[in-house]
ZAMI-209261 format. One record per atom (N, C-alpha, C): x, y, z; atom name. Coordinates in steps of 0.001 Angstrom, whole numbers, plus 500000, padded with zeros to 6 digits. Each point is the difference from the previous one (the first is absolute). Last residue first. Layout:
<nodes>
      u      v      w torti
      X      Y      Z    CA
...
</nodes>
This chain:
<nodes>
      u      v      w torti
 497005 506875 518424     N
 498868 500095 500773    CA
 500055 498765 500671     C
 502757 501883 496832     N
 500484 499867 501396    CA
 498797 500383 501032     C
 500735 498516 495235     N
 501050 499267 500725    CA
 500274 500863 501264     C
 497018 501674 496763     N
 499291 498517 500391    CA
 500846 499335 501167     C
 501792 503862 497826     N
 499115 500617 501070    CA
 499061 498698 500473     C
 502853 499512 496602     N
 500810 500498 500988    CA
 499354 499867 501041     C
 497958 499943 496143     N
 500478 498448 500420    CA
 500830 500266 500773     C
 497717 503278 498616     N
 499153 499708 500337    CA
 500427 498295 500359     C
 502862 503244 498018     N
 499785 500484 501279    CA
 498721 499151 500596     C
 501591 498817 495276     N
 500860 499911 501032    CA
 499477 500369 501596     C
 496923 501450 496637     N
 499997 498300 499922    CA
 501488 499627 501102     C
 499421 504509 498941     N
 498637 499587 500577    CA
 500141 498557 500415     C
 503559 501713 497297     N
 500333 500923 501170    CA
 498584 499351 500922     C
 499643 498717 495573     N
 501070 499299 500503    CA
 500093 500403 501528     C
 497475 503005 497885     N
 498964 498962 499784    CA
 501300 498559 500671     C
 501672 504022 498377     N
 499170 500142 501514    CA
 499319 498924 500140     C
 502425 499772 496135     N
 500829 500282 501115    CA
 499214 500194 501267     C
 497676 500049 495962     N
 500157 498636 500024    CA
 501390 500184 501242     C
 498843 504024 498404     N
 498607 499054 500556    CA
 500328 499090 500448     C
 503419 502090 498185     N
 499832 500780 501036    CA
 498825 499396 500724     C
 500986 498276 495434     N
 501100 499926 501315    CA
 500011 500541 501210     C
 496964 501151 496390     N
 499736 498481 500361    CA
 500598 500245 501207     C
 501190 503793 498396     N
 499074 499629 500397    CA
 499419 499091 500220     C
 503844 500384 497941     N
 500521 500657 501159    CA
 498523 499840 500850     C
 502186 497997 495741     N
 498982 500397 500406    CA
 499214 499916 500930     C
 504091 498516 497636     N
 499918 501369 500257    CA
 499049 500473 500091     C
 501596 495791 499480     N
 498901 500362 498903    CA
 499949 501492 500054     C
 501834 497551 503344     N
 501250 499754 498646    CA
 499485 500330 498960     C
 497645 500181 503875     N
 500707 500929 500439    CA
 501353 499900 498533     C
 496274 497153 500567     N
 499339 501440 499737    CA
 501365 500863 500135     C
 500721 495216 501223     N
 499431 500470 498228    CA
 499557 501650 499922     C
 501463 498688 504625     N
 500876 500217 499283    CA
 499688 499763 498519     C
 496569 499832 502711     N
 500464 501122 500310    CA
 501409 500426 499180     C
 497760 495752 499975     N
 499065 500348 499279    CA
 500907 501769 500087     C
 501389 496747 502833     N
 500760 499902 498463    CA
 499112 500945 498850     C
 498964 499738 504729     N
 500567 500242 500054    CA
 500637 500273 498293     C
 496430 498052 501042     N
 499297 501213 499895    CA
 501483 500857 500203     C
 500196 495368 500100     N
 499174 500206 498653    CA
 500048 501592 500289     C
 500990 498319 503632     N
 501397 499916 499331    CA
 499137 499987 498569     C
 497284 499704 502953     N
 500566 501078 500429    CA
 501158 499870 498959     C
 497096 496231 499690     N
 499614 501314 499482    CA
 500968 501167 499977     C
 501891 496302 502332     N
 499547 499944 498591    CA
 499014 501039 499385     C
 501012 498604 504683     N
 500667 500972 499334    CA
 500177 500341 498433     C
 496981 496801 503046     N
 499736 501173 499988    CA
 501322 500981 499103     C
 500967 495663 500057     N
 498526 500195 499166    CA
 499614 501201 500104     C
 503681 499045 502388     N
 500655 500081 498771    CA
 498471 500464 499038     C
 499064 499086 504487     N
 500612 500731 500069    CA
 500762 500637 498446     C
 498632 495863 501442     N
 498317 500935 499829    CA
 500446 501191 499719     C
 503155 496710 499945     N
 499180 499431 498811    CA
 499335 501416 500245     C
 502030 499443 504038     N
 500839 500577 498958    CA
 499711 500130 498550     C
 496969 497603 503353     N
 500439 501252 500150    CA
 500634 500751 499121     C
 500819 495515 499690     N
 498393 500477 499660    CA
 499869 501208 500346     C
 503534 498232 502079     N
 500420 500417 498504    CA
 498569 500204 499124     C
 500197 499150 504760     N
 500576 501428 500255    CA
 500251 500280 497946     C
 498303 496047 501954     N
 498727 500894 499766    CA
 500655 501618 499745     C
 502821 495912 500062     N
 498804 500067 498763    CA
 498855 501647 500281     C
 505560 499409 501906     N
 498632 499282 500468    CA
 499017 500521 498774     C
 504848 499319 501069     N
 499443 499227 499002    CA
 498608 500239 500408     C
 503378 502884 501543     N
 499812 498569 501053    CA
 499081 499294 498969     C
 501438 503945 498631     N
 500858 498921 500422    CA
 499670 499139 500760     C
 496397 502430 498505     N
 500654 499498 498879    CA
 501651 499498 500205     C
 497778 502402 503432     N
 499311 498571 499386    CA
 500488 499494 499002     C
 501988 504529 500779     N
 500268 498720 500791    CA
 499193 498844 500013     C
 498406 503006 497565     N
 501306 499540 499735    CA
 500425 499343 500718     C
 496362 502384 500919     N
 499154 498430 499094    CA
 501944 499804 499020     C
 499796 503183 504016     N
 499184 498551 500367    CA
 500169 499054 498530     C
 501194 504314 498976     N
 501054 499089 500963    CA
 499422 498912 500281     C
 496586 502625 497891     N
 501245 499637 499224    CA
 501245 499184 500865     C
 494831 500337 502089     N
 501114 501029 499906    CA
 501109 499535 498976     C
 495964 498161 501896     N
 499992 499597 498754    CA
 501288 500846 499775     C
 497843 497055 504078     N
 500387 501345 499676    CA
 500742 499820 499079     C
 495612 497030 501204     N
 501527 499395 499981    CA
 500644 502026 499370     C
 495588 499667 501541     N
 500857 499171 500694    CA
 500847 499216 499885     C
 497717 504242 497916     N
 499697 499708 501705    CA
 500677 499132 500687     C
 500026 500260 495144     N
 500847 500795 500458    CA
 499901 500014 501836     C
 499005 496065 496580     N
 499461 500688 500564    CA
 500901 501019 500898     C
 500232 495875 497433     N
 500435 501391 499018    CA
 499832 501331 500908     C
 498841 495254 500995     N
 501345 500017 499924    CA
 500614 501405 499088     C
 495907 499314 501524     N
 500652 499699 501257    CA
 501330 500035 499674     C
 496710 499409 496261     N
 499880 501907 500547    CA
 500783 499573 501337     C
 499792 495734 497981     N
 500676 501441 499147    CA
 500170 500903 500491     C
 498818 496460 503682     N
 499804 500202 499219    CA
 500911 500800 498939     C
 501611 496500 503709     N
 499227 501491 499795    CA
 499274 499929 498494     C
 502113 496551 502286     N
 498736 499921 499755    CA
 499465 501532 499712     C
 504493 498131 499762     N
 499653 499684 501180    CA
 498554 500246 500126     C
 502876 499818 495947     N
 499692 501996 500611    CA
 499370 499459 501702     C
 503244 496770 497343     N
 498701 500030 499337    CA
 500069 501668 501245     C
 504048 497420 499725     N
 499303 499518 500707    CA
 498081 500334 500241     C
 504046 500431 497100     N
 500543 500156 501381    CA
 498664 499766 500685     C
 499660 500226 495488     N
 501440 498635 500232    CA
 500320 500444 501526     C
 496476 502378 498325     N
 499500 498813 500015    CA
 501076 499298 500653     C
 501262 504137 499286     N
 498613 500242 501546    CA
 499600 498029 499787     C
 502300 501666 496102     N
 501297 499931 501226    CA
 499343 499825 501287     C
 497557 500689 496044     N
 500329 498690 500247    CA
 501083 500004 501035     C
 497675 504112 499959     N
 499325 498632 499823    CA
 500708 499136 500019     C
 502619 503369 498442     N
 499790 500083 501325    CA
 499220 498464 500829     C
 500540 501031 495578     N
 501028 499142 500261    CA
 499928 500046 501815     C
 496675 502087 496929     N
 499986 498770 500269    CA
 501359 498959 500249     C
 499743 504803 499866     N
 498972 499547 500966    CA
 500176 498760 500127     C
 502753 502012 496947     N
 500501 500113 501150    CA
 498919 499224 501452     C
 498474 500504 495018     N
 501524 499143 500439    CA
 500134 499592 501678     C
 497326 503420 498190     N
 499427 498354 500159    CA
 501186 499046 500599     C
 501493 504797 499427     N
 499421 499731 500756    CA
 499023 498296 500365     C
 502174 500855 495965     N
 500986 499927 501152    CA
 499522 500055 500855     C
 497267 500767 496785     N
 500181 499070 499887    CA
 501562 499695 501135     C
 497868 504022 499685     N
 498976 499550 500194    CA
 500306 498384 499684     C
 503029 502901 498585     N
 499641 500640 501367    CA
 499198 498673 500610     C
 500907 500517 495532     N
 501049 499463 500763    CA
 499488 499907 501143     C
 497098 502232 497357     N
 500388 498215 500022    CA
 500596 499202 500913     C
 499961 504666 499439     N
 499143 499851 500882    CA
 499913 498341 499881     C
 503008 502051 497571     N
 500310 500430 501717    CA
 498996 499314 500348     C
 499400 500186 495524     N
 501017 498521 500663    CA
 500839 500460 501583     C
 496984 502942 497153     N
 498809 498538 500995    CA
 501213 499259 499974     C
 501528 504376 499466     N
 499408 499862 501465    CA
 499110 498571 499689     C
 502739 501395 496120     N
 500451 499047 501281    CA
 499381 500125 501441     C
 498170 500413 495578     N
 499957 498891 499933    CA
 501293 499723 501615     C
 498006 504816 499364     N
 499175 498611 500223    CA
 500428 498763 500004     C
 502985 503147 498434     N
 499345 500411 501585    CA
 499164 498980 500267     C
 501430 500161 495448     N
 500875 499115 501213    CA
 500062 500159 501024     C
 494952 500595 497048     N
 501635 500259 500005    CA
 501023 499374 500638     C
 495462 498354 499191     N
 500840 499593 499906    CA
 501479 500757 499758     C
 495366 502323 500876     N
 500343 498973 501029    CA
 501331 499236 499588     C
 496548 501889 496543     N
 500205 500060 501027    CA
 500980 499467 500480     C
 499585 501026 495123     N
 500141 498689 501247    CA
 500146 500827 500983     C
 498994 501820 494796     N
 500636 500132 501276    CA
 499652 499114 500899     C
 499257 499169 494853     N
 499464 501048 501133    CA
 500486 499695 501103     C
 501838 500367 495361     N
 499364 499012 500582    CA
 499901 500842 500928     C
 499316 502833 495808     N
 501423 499391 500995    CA
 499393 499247 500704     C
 498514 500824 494528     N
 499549 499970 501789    CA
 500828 499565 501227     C
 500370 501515 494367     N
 500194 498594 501317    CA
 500055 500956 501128     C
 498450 500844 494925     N
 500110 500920 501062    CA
 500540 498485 501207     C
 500094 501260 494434     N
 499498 498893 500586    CA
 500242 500398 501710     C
 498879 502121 494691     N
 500917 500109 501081    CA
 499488 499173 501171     C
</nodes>
């Protein structure tokens, strides 16, 4: 009698996994995107004027508030869409930990979901609470 051995289980490649790394792909490649279109829009107008990176990212002295870095973005300005790059970059985890809440919750398992919900509830309030210091 001949016994077959079931293949052995795979981590990681369920369809939870394979779609939080194309959130996080995505994420993380739109954000490039977005940076380096900024950049070149800072070059074709007229280069960053000598600031530095950290001058042009710098919360102290250019104000980073969502409205601000929209309305820059009508007025074509580079540093307000680099911003928007930093901004999409930071939201990318969060929106991982978001989708991660709705797999647990279609899995019916109420405990992840309840973890992985506060842990969202932490990560939101702590980007709220950044935006008004």
């Amino acid at each position: 009698m001949r016994h077959e051995t079931p293949p052995p289980i795979e981590y990681g490649t369920g369809p939870m996994e394979i779609w939080i790394s194309r959130l996080l792909l995505s994420g993380v490649l739109l954000s490039a995107a977005i940076i380096l279109a900024g950049f070149i829009l800072l070059l074709l107008r007229g280069g960053i004027g000598g600031e530095s990176l950290s001058d042009v990212v710098d919360k102290q002295k250019t104000v980073a508030d969502f409205g601000t870095i929209l309305r820059g973005i009508g007025r074509a300005d580079g540093k307000s869409l680099i911003q928007l790059g930093l901004f999409v970059l930071i939201l990318t985890p969060i929106s991982r930990v978001a989708m991660s809440v709705f797999f647990f919750l279609r899995e019916r398992d109420r405990v992840f979901a309840a973890i992985t919900a506060i842990v969202l509830c932490i990560l939101v309030g702590g980007l709220i609470g950044s935006a008004f210091k």
